[in-house]
N, C-alpha and C positions, 0 to 999 in steps of 0.2 A: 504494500500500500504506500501512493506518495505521500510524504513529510509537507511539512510545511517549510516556509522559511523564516524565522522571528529576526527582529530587528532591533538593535539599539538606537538613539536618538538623543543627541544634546538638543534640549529645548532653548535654551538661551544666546550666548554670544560665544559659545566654546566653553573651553575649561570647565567642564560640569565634574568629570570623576569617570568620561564613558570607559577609562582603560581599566579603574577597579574593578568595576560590575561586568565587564564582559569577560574580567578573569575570573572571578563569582562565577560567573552563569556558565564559562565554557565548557567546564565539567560537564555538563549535559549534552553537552552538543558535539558530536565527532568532527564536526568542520565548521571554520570562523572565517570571514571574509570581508575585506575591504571591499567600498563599493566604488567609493569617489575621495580625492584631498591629493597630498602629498604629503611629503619632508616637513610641512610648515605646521602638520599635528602632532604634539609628542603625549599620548597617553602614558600619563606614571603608574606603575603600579608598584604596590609594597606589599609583601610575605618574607615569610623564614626572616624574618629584620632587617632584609634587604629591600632595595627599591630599586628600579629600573624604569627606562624610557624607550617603547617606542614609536619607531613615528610612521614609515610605511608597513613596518609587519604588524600583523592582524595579532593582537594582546592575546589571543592563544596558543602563541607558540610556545608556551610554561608549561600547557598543560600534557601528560603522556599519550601518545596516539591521537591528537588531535592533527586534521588535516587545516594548514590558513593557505587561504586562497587572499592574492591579490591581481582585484578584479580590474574589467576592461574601462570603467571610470577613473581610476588612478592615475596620475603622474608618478611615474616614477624617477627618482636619479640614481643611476648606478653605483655613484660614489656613497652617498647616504647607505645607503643598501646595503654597500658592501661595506661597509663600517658596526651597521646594524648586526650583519650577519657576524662578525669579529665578535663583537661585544654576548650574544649569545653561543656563539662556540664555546666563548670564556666558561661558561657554565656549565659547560658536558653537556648540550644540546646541539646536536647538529643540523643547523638549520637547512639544509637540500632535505630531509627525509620529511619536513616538515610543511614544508611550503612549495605551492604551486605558484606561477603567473601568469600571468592573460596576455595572450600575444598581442592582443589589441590597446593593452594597455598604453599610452605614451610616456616615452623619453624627454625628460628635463635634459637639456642639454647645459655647457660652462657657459654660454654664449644666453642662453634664456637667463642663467643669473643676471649677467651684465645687465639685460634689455631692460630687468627689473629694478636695478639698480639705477640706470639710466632715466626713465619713466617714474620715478618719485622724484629723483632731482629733479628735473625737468616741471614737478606737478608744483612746485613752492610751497604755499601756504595748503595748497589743495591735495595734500599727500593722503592717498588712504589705509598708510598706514602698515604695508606690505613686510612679510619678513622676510624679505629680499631672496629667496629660496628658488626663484625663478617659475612659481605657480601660474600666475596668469599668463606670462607670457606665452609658458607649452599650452595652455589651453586654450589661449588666442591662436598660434597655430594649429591646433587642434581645429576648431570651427574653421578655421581660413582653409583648412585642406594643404597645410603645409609640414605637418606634424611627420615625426617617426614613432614607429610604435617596436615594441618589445620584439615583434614576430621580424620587425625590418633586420635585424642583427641577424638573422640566420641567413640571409640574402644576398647572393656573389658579388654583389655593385653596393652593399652596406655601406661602406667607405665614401662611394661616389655622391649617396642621398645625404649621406652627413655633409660631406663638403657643401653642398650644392645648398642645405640650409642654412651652415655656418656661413657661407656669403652672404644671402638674403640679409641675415643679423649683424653681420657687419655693415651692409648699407646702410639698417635703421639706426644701430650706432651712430656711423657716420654723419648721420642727416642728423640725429640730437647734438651731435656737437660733444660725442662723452669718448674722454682717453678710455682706453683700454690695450691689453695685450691680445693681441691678434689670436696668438694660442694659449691661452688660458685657461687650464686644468685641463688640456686635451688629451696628453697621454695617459695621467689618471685614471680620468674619463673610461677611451679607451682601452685601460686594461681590466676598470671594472664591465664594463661589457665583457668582454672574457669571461668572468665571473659570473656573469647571469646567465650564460649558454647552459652552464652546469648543470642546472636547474631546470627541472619536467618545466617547460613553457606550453601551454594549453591552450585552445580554445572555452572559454572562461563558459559559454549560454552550456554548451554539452553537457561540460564538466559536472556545473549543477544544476543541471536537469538528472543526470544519471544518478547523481548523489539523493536526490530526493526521492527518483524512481525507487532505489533501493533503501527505502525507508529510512533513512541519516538525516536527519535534521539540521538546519544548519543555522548559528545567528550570523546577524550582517552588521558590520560594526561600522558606526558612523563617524565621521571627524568633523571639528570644529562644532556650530548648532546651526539648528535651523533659523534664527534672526540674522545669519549670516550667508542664504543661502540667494544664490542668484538671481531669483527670480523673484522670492519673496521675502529676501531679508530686508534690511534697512540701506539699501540701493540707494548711492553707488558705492556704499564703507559695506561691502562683502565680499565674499571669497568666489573663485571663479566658476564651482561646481555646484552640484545641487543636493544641498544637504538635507534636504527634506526627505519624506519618504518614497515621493517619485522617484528620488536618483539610486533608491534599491536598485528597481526593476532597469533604468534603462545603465547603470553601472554593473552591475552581473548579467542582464540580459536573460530576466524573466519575467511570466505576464505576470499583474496585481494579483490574481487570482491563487498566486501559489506564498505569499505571502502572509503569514499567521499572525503573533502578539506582534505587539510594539509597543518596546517599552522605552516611556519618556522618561530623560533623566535632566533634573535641575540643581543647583545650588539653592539652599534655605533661601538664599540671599541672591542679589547680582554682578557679575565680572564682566569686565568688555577689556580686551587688547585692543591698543591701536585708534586709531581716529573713529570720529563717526558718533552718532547718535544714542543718550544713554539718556530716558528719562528720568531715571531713578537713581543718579549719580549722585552720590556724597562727596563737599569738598572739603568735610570739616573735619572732627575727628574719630567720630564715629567712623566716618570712612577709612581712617587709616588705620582703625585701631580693625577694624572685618580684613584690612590688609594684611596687618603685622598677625594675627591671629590665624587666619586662614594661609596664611605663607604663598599669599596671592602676586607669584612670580611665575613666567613662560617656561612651561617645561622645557624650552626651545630655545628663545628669545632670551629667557631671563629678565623679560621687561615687565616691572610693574603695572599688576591689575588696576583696573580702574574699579571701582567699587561701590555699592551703591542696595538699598533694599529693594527686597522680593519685588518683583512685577507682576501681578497676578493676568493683568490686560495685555499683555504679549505673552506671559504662556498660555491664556488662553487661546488665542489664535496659532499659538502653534501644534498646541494639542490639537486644534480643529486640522490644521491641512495635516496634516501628519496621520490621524486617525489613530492615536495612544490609546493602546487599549489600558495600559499599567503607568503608574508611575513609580518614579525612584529618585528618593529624596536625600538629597545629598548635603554634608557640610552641617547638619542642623550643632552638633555641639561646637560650631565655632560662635556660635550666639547664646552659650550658655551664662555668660555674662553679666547680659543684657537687663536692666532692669523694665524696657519697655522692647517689643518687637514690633515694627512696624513693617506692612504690606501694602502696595500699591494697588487702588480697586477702582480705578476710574481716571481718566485723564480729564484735563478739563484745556477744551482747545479753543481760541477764539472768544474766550468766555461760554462755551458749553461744556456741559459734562457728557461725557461717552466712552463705553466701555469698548471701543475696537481700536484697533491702530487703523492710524491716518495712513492714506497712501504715502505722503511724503512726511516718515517720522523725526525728520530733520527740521521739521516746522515746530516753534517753540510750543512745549509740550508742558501743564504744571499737574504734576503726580497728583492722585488724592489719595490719600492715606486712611487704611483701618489698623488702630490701634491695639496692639493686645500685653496682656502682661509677661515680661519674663518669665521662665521656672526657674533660672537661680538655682538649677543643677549640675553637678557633674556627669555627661551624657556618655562620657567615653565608653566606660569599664559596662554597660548597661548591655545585656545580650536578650534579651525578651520583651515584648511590648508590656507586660506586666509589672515591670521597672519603671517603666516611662512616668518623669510626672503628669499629674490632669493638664496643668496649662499647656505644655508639652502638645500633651493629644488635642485636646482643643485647637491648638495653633491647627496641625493637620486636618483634624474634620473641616476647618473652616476652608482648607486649603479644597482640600477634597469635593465640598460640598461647590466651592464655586466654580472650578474646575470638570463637575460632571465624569472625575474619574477615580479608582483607587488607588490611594498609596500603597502600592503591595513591598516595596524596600526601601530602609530607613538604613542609611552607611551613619556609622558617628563615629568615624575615625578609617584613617587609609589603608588598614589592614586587612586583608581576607575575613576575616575573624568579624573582623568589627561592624556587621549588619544583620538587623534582624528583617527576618521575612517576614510579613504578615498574610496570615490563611483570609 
């Protein structure tokens, strides 16, 4: 009988936690798979007292016999890749036995860095913010029809289709007016290509279809969040793929129909990297203090969160396009503190009040706020909802009840360990 396929989901602007929970959950699932991102998402996760980061392989490569697929949505860079793949040898996991890739996937080239590097200078004040990792650019030629993918390195004239785009990128170089080294990181480059031949390279739609055929399950793990997502985030401060639950299906290349749970995951609270639109932005010290507390730095970047409370009116619309059947509530004991919690439950635009985001959420936006009491607990050490204080659950049911979904996991802290399920 066919499987379903369940999915993760950042609700917010990134940074939710999706690399804990999909090491949680992967024990269930024989196979874990990117669908859309690159380089520029580093999911952390932390067990055995150790913590790791990564950022194109699928956060089940920890687990034993689990298969990660990296799907035909993905940019990949060879070099990352092959760095990634170092860093998990280090641990007696050999990552060929464990991972597939999509021939359709594309190649990040050294030259798509530049372009991206280029194109923020170039942007001045109007920067959006990019971690220079050269994403948009591969996915600008991606749509242009000028992209290389995975499957092109197996190809007699490989060489020739490199060459022939590193020109193109050096014209647009040229024409922004930006120094660069003509061959920069090319040999690298080049001999991590090497390196990805090793590797079962797949047709990514087959792969899991056949996987499903044979009753295997599989999650789809998301990067970045849906407020960032191309088409529906907060346009034009978002990322170049589609982080909703659309780009399941067209980043592994199956119908909706074969698609199961989905499970949304948020911060108690809210983070945004990088430029762009944050209604619920703290400049004071509350803000800094859910900084210094939450260790709200880029797994990646290293760049300071921007930080700010709960948005109940943008997770709600992302619950809606996304179709969340669960939620997964993250971070809640970094607000154990707190003598007041505060949640956003309305914006008030223009002098109206309304509960939807604005098409253009760059338009000045004043939060409205519902008030609730701290618990003035210690949340960490706490493994049962029977622990929980009342204001605690309160906070949640309110969460829940506005929301239209249940909390089914509650993380209070980055350990494996450290989240309770609720039946």
């Amino acid at each position: 009988m066919s499987s379903k396929l369940d999915v993760v989901l950042g609700l917010q602007w990134g940074d939710e936690g999706k690399g804990k929970i999909v090491d949680v959950l992967a024990g269930r699932y024989p196979a874990v798979a990117r669908f859309q991102g690159g380089p520029n998402a580093g999911h952390s996760l932390h067990f055995d007292g150790k913590s790791f980061v990564v950022r194109s392989i699928p956060s089940g490569i920890f687990r034993d016999g689990s298969v990660n697929i990296i799907g035909s949505g993905v940019v990949l860079d060879p070099v990352t890749f092959k760095e990634e793949c170092a860093n998990v040898a280090a641990m007696g996991i050999e990552p060929k036995e464990r991972i597939v890739i999509s021939k359709k996937a594309h190649l990040i080239l050294p030259t798509h860095r530049l372009l991206d590097a280029a194109y923020e200078a170039a942007a001045g004040k109007g920067k959006i913010g990019s971690t220079l990792k050269g994403i948009g650019p591969t996915y600008t030629d991606k749509v242009g029809r000028h992209g290389l993918r995975v499957g092109d390195i197996l190809t007699p004239d490989f060489k020739d289709r490199f060459a022939k785009l590193k020109a193109r990128h050096h014209r647009l170089l040229d024409d922004l007016h930006y120094e660069y080294d003509p061959c920069h990181g090319e040999a690298e480059w080049m001999e991590a290509v090497d390196f990805l031949k090793e590797f079962e390279l797949v047709d990514c739609e087959y792969f899991v279809d056949n996987l499903l055929k044979e009753g295997k399950a599989i999650l789809a793990e998301g990067a970045q969040g849906s407020m960032l997502d191309v088409d529906f985030g907060s346009y034009p401060f978002v990322t170049s793929s589609s982080t909703t639950v659309g780009g399941v299906c067209t980043g592994l290349g199956l119908a909706p129909s074969r698609v199961g749970k989905v499970f949304g995951i948020f911060k108690a609270y809210c983070t945004r990297v990088g430029s762009g639109p944050f209604p619920t932005e703290l400049f004071d010290e509350t803000g800094e203090r859910l900084r210094q507390i939450g260790h709200e730095y880029g797994a990646v970047t290293g760049r300071p969160r921007r930080c700010g409370w709960l948005d109940l009116v943008a997770l709600k619309y992302t619950v809606m396009i996304d179709g969340v059947t669960d939620l997964i509530m993250m971070k809640s004991d970094c607000l154990d503190g707190f003598e007041t919690i505060k949640a956003c439950t309305a914006y008030k635009v223009d002098g109206k009040l309304t509960d939807q985001v604005p098409f253009d959420i760059s338009t000045e936006i004043e939060p409205v706020y519902t008030e609730f009491p701290g618990w003035k607990k210690d949340l960490t050490g706490i493994r049962s909802e029977d622990g929980l204080p009342k204001e605690f659950k309160d906070y949640v049911k309110f969460i829940e009840d506005y929301l239209g979904v249940p909390v089914t996991i509650i993380s209070l802290g980055p350990d494996r360990e450290a989240t309770i399920e609720r039946v």
